[in-house]
C-alpha positions in Angstrom: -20.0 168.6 104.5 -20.2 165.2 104.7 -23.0 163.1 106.3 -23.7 159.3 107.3 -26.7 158.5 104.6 -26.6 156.5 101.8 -23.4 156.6 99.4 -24.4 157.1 95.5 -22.1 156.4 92.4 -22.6 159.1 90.0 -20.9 159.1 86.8 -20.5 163.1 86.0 -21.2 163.9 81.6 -18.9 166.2 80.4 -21.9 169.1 80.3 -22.0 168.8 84.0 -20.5 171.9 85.9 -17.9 171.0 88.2 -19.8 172.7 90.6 -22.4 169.6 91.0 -19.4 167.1 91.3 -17.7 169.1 94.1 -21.3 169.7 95.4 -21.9 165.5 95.6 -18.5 164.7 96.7 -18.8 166.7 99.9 -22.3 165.1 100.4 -19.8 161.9 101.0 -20.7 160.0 97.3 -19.0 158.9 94.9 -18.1 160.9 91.8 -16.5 159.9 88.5 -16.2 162.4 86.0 -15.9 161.5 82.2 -12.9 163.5 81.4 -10.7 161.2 83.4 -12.1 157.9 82.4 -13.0 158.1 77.8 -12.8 161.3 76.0 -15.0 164.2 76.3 -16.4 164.4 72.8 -17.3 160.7 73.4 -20.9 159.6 71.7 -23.2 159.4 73.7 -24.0 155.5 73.7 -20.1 155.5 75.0 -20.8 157.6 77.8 -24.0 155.6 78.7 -22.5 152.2 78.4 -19.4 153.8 80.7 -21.7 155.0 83.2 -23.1 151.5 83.3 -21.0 149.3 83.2 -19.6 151.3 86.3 -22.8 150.9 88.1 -23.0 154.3 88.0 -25.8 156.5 88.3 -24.9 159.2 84.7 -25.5 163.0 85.7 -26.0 164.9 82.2 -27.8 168.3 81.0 -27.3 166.4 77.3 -31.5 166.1 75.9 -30.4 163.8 73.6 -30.3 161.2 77.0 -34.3 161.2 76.3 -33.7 159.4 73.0 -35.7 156.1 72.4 -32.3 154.7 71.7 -31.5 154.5 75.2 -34.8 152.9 76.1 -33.9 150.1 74.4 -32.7 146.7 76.4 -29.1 147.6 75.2 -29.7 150.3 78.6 -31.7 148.4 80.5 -29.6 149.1 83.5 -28.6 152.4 82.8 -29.7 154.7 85.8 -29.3 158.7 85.1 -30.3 162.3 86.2 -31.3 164.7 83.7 -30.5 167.7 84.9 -32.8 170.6 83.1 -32.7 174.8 83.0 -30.0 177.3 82.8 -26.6 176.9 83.9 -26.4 178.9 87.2 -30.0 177.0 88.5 -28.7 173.3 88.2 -26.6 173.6 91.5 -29.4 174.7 93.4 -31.8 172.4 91.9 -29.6 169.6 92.9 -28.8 171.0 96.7 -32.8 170.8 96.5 -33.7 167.8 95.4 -30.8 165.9 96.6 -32.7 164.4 99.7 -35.4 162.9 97.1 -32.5 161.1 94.9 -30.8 159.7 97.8 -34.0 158.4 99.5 -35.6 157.2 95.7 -32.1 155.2 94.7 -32.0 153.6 98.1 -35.4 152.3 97.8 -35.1 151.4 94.9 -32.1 149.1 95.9 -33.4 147.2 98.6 -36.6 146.7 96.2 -34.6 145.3 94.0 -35.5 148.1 90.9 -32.2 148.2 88.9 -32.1 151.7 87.8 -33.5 154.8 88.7 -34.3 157.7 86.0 -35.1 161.2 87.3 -35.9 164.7 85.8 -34.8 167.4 88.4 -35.3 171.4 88.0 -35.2 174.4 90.1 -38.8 173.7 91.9 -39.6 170.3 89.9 -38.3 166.7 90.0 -39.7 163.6 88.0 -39.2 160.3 87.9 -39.8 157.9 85.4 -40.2 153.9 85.3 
């Protein structure tokens, strides 16, 4: 189902289920998947620099995303949702928390904050500066 909010540029790791991207796409964004765009045993400072250099927000379940590496200036820019629990509950937290995203990244925007970083479970989402 599409709807008339705001549009979001995700940028889909290859851990994602398809699931989520077939979720966001008929929410009406914008979803680019790694598989079709670098290979999907890329490193992950490959798939981070994609993602932003795209101006894309990166969707991963990958921990290794919480690294200090990508705290660094190098990712400055680098705006991503870790997604965190099981398999089978990261659809539903997403259907849950996708309201929150949407509204976060848009303020964000007109703000003039340059990424957004958010931690989103079934019953729990974070976000950090």
């Amino acid at each position: 189902m599409t709807r008339s909010g705001p549009k979001l540029p995700f940028f889909l790791d290859n851990n994602v289920p398809d699931s989520i991207g077939d979720y966001l796409q008929g929410r009406g964004h914008s979803v680019y998947r790694q598989r079709a765009y670098i290979p999907t045993d890329s490193p992950d400072p490959v798939v981070a620099t994609t993602a932003m250099e795209a101006g894309r927000i990166l969707v991963t379940q990958d921990k290794d995303f919480n690294n200090q590496r990508f705290m660094k200036e190098r990712f400055s820019r680098l705006s991503r949702i870790s997604l965190v629990g099981p398999a089978h509950t990261l659809l539903p937290a997403m259907k849950e928390h996708i309201d929150l995203l949407e509204f976060q990244w848009t303020r964000g925007r007109a703000q003039g904050v340059e990424r957004m970083i958010a931690f989103v479970k079934a019953g729990d989402i974070r976000f950090k500066a």
